[in-house]
Chimera marker file (.cmm) of the C-alpha trace (Angstrom):
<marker_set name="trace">
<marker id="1" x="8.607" y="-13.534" z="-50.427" r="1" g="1" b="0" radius="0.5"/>
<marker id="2" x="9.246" y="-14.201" z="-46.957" r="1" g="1" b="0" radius="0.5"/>
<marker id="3" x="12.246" y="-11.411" z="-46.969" r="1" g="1" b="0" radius="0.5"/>
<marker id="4" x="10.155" y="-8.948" z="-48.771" r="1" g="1" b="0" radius="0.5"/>
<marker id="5" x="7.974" y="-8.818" z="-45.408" r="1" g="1" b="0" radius="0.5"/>
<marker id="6" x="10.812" y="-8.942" z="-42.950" r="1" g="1" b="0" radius="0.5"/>
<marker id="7" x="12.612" y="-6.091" z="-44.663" r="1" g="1" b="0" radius="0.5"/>
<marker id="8" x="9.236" y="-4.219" z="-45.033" r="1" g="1" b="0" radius="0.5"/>
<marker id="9" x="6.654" y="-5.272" z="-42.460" r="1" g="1" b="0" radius="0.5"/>
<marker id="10" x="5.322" y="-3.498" z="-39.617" r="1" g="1" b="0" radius="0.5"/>
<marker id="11" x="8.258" y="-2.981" z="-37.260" r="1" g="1" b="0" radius="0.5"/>
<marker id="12" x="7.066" y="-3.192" z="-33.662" r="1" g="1" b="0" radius="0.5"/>
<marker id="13" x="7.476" y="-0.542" z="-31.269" r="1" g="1" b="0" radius="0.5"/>
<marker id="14" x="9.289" y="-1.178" z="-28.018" r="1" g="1" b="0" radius="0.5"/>
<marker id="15" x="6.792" y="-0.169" z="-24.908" r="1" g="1" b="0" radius="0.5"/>
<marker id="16" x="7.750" y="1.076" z="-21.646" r="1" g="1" b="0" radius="0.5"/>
<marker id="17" x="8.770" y="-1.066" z="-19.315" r="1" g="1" b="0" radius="0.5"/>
<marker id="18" x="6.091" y="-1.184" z="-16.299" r="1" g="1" b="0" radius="0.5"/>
<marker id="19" x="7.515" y="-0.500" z="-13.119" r="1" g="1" b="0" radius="0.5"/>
<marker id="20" x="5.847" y="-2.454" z="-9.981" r="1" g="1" b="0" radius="0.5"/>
<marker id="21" x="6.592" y="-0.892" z="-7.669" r="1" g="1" b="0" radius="0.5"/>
<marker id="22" x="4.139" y="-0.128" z="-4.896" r="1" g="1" b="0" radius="0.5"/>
<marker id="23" x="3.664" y="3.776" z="-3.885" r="1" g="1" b="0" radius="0.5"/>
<marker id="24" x="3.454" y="3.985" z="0.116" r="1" g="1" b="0" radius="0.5"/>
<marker id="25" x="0.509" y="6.534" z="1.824" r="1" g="1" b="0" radius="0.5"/>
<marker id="26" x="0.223" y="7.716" z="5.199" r="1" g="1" b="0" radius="0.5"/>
<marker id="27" x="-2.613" y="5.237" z="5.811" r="1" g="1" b="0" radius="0.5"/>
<marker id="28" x="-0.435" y="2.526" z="4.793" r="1" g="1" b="0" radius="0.5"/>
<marker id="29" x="2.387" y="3.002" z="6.778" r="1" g="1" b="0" radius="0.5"/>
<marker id="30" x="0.069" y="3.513" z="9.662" r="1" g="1" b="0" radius="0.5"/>
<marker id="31" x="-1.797" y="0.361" z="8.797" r="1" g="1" b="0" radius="0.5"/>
<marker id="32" x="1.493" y="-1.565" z="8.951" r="1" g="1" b="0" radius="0.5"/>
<marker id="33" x="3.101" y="-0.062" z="12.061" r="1" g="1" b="0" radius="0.5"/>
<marker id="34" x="-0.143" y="0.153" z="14.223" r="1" g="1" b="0" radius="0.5"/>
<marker id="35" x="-1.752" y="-3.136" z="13.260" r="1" g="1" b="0" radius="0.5"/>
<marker id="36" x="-2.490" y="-3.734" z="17.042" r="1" g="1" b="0" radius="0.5"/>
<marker id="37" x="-4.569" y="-0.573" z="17.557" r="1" g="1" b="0" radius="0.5"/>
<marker id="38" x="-6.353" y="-0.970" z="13.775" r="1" g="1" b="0" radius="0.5"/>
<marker id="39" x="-7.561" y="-4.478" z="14.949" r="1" g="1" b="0" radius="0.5"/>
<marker id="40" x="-8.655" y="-3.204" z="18.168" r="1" g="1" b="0" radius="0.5"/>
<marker id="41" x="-10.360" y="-0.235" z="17.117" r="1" g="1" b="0" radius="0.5"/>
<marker id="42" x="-12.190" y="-2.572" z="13.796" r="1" g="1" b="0" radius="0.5"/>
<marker id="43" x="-13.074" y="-5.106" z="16.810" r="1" g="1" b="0" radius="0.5"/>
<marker id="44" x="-14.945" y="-2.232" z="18.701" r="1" g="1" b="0" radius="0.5"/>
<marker id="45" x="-16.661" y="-0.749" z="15.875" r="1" g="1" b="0" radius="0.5"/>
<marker id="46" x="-17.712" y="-3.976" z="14.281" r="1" g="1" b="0" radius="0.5"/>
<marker id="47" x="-18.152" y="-5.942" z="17.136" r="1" g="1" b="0" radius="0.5"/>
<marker id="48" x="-16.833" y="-9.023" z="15.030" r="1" g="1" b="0" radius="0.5"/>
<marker id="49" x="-13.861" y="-10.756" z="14.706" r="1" g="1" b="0" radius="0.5"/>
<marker id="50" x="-11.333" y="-10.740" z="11.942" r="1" g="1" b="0" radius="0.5"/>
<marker id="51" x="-11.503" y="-12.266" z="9.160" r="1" g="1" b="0" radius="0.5"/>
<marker id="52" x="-15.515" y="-11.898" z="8.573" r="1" g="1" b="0" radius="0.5"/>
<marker id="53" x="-17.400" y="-9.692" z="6.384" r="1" g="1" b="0" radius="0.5"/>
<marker id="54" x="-18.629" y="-7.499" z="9.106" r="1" g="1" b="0" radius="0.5"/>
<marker id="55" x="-14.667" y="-6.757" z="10.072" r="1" g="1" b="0" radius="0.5"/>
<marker id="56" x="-13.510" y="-6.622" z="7.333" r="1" g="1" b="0" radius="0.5"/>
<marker id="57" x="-16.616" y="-3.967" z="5.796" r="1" g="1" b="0" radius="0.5"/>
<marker id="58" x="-15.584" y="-1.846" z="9.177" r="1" g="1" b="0" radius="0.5"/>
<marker id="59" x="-11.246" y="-2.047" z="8.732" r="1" g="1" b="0" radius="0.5"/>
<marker id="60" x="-11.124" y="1.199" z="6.483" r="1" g="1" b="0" radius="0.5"/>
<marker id="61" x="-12.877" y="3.661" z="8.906" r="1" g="1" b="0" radius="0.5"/>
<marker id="62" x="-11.035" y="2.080" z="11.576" r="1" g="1" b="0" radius="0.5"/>
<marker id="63" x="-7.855" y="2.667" z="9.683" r="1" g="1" b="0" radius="0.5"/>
<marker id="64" x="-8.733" y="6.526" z="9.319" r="1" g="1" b="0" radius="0.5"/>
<marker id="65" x="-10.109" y="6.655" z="12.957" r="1" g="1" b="0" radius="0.5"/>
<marker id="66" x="-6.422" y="5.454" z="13.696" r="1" g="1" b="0" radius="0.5"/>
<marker id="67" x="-4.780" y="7.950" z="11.495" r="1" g="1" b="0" radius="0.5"/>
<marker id="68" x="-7.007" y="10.937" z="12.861" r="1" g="1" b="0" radius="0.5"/>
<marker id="69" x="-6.011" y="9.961" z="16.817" r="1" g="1" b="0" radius="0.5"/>
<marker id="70" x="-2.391" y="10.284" z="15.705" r="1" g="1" b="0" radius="0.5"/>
<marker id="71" x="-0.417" y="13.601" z="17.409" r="1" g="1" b="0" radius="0.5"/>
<marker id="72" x="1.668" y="15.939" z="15.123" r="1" g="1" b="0" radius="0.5"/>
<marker id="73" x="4.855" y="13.672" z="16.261" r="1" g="1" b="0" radius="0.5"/>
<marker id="74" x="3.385" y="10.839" z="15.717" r="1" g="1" b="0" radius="0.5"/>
<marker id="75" x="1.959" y="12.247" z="12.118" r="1" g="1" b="0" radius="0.5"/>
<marker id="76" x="5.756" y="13.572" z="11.227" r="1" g="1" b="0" radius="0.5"/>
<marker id="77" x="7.260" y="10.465" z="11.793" r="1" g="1" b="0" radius="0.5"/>
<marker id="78" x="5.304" y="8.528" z="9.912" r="1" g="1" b="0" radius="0.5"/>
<marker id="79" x="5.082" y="10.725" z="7.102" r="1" g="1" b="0" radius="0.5"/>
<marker id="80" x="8.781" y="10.694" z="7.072" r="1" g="1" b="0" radius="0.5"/>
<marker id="81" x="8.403" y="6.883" z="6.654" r="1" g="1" b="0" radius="0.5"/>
<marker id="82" x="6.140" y="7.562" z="3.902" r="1" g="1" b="0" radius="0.5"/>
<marker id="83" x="9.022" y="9.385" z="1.937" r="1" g="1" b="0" radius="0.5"/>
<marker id="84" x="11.467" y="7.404" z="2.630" r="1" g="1" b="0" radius="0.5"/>
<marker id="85" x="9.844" y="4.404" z="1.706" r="1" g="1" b="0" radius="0.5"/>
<marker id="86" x="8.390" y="5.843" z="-1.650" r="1" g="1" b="0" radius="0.5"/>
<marker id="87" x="12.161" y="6.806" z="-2.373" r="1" g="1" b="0" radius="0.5"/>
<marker id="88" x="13.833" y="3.889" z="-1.629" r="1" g="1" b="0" radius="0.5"/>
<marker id="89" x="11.741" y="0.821" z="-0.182" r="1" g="1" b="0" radius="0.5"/>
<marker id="90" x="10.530" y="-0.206" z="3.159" r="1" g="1" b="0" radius="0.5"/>
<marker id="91" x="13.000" y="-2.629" z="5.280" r="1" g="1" b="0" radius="0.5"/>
<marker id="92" x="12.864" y="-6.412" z="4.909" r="1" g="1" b="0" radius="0.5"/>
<marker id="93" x="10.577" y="-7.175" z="7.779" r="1" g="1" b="0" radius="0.5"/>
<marker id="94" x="8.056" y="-5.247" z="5.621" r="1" g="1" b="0" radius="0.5"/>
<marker id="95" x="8.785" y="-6.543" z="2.528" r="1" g="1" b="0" radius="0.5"/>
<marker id="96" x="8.012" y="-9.993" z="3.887" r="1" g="1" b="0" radius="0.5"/>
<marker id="97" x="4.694" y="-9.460" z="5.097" r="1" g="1" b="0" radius="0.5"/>
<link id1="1" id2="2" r="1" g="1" b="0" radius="0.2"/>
<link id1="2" id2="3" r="1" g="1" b="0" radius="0.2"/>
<link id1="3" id2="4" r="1" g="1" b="0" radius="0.2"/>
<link id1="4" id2="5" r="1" g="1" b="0" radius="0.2"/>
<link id1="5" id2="6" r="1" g="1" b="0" radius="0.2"/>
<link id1="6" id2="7" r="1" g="1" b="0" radius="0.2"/>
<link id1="7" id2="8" r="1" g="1" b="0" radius="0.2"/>
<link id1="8" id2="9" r="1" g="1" b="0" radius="0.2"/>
<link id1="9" id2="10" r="1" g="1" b="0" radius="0.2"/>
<link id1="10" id2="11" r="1" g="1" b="0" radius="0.2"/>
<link id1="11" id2="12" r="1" g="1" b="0" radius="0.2"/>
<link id1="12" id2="13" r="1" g="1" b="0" radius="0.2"/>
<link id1="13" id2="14" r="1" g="1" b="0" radius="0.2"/>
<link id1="14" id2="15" r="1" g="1" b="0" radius="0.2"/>
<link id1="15" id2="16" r="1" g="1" b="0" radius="0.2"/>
<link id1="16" id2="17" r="1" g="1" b="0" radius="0.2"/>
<link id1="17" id2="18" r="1" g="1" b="0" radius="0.2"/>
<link id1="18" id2="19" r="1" g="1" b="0" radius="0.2"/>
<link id1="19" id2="20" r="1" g="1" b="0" radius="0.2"/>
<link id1="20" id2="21" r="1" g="1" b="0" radius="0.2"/>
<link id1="21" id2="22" r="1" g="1" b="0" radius="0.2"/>
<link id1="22" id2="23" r="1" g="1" b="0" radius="0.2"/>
<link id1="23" id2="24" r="1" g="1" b="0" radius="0.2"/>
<link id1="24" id2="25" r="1" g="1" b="0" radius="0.2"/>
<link id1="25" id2="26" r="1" g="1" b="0" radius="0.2"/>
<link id1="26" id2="27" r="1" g="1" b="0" radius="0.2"/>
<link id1="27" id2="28" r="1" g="1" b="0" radius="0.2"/>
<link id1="28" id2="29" r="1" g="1" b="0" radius="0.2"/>
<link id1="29" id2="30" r="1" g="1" b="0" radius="0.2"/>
<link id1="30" id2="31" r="1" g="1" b="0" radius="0.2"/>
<link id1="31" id2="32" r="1" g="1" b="0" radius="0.2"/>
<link id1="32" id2="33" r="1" g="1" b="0" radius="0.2"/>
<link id1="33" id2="34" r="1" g="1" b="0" radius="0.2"/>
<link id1="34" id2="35" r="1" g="1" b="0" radius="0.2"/>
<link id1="35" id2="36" r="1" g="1" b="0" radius="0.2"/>
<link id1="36" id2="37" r="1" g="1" b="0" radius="0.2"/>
<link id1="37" id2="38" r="1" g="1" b="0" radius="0.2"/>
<link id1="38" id2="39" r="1" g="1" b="0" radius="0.2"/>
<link id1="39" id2="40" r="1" g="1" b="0" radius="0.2"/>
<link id1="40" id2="41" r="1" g="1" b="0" radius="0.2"/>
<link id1="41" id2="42" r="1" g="1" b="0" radius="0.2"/>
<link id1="42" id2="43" r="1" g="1" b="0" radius="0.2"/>
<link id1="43" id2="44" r="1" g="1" b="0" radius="0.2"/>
<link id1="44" id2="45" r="1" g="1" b="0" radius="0.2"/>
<link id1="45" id2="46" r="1" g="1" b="0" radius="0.2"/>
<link id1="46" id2="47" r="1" g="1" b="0" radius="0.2"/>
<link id1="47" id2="48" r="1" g="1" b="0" radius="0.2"/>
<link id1="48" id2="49" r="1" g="1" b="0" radius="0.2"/>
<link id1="49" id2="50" r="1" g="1" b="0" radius="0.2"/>
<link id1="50" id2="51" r="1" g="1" b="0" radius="0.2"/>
<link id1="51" id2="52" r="1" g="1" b="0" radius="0.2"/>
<link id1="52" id2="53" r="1" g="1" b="0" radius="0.2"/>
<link id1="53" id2="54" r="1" g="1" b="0" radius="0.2"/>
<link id1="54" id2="55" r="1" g="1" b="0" radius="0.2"/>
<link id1="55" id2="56" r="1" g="1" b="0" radius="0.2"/>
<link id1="56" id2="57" r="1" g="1" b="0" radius="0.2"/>
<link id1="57" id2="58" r="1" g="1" b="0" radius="0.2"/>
<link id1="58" id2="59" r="1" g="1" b="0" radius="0.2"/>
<link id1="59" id2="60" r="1" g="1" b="0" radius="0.2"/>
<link id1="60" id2="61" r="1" g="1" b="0" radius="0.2"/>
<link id1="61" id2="62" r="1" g="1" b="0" radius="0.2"/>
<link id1="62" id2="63" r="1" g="1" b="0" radius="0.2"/>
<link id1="63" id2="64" r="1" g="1" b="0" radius="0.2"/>
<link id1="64" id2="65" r="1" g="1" b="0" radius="0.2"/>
<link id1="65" id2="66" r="1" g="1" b="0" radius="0.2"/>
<link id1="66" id2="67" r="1" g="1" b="0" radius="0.2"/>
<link id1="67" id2="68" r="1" g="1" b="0" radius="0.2"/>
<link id1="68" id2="69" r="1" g="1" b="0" radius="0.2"/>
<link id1="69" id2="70" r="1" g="1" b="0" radius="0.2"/>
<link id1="70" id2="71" r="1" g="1" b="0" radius="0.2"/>
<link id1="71" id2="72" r="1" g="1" b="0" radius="0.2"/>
<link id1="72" id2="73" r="1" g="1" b="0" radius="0.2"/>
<link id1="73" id2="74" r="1" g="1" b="0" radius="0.2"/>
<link id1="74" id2="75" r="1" g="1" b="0" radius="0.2"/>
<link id1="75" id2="76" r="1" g="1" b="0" radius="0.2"/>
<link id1="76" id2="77" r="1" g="1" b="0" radius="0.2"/>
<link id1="77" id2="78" r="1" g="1" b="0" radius="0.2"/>
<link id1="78" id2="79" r="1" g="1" b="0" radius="0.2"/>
<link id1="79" id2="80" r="1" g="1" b="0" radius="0.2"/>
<link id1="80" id2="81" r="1" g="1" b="0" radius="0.2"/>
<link id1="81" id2="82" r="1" g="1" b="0" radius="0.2"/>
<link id1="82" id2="83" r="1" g="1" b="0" radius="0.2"/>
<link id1="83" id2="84" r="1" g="1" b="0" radius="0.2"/>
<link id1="84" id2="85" r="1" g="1" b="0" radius="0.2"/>
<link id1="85" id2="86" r="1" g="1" b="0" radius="0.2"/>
<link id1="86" id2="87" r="1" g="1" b="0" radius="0.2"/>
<link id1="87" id2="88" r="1" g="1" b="0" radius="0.2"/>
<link id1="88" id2="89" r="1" g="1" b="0" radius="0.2"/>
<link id1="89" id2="90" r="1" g="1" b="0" radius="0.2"/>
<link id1="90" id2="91" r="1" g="1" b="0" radius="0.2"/>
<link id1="91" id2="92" r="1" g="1" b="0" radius="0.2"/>
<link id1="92" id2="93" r="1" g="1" b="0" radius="0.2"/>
<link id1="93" id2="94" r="1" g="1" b="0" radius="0.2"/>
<link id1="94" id2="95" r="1" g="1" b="0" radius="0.2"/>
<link id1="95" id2="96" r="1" g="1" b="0" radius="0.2"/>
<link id1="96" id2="97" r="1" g="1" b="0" radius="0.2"/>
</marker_set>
């Protein structure tokens, strides 16, 4: 009996394999390289200090207040980072944090 069911039963289906990898943005990359000027900009427009629900509420407009002020260098390079680190992955120091 218990062969009948091996040989016959349901067979199960092999899924895709999930892939976790993490895909990099512009505000990202910005957020990591200019995490100076984010937490200056948060601290002006919240007028609180990180780590508190007030900061952290404010960090995302910061973030794109950040990204908006950046020049069309600036912009370029970063978005260059952005490919690069989609394609491949960022460097170790990045990795780590």
């Amino acid at each position: 009996m218990k062969h009948w069911f091996y040989n016959n039963g349901r067979q199960r289906t092999d899924r895709n394999k999930v892939k976790y990898t993490k895909c990099w943005t512009l505000k990202l990359v910005v957020g990591f390289m200019k995490k100076a000027e984010v937490q200056e900009v948060c601290k002006e427009l919240t007028n609180s200090n990180p780590g508190t629900r007030e900061y952290i509420a404010g960090y995302q407009k910061a973030l794109g207040r950040v990204v908006e002020d950046l020049d069309e260098d600036e912009e370029t390079k970063y978005q260059k980072l952005v490919t690069e680190w989609n394609q491949r992955s960022p460097p170790m120091e990045i990795q780590r944090k």
